[in-house]
C-alpha positions in Angstrom: 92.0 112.9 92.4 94.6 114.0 90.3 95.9 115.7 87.4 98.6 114.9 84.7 101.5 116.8 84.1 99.3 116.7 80.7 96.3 118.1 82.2 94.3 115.2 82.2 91.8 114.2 85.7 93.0 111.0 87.3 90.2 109.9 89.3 91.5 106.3 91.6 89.3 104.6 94.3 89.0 101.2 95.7 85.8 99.7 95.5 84.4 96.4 97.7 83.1 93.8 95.8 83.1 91.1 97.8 80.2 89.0 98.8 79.4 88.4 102.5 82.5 86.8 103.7 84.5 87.0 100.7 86.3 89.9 100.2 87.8 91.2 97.0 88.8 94.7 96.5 89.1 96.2 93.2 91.6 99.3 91.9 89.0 101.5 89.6 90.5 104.4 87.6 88.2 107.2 85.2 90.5 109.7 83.8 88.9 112.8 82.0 85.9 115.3 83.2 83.7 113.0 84.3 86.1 111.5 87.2 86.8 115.4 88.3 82.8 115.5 88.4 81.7 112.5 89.9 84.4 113.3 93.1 82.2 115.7 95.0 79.4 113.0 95.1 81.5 110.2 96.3 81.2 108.8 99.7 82.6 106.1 101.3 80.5 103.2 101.7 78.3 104.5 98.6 76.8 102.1 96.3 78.2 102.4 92.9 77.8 100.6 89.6 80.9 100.4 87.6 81.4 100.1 83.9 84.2 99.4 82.2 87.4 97.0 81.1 89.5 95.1 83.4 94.0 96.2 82.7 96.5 94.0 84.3 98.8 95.6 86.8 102.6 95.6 86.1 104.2 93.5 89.0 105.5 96.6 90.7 102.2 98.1 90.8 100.7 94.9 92.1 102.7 94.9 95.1 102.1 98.3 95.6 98.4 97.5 95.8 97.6 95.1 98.0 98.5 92.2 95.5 95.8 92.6 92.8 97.1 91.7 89.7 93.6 93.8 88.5 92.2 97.1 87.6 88.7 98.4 86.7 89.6 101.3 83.6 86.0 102.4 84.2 84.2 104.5 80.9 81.3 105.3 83.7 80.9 105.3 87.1 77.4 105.9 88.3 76.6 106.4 92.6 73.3 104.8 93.5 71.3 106.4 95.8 70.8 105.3 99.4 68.2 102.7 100.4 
């Protein structure tokens, strides 16, 4: 978590999406309130459901993260509760 120099929340997490053997990891981002909100309930490993659109990566950024060309600019990002 983050702020702006503008004073927005930056909220940026990588999230498994993979299928059993197949991995793909995904960059999400939420900027605003809700990302500053939803931080105290994240855990790693937690189930979450992702909404949102997809932003290409600028080729230095893509380096920089693991090689995905790939974002998620998530508009909600709901935690499941544990089964």
């Amino acid at each position: 978590m983050r702020t702006t120099p503008g004073g927005t929340p930056v909220l940026r997490l990588m999230v498994d999406c993979g299928a059993d053997g197949e991995p793909l990891c995904l960059g999400v981002v939420m900027t605003g309130e809700a990302g500053r909100e939803l931080k105290p309930r994240l855990k790693q490993g937690a189930m979450l459901v992702v909404e949102g659109r997809l932003r290409a990566l600028k080729r230095s950024l893509t380096r920089a993260r693991n090689g995905a060309g790939v974002e998620v600019l998530a508009s909600r990002i709901e935690a499941m509760a544990p089964r």
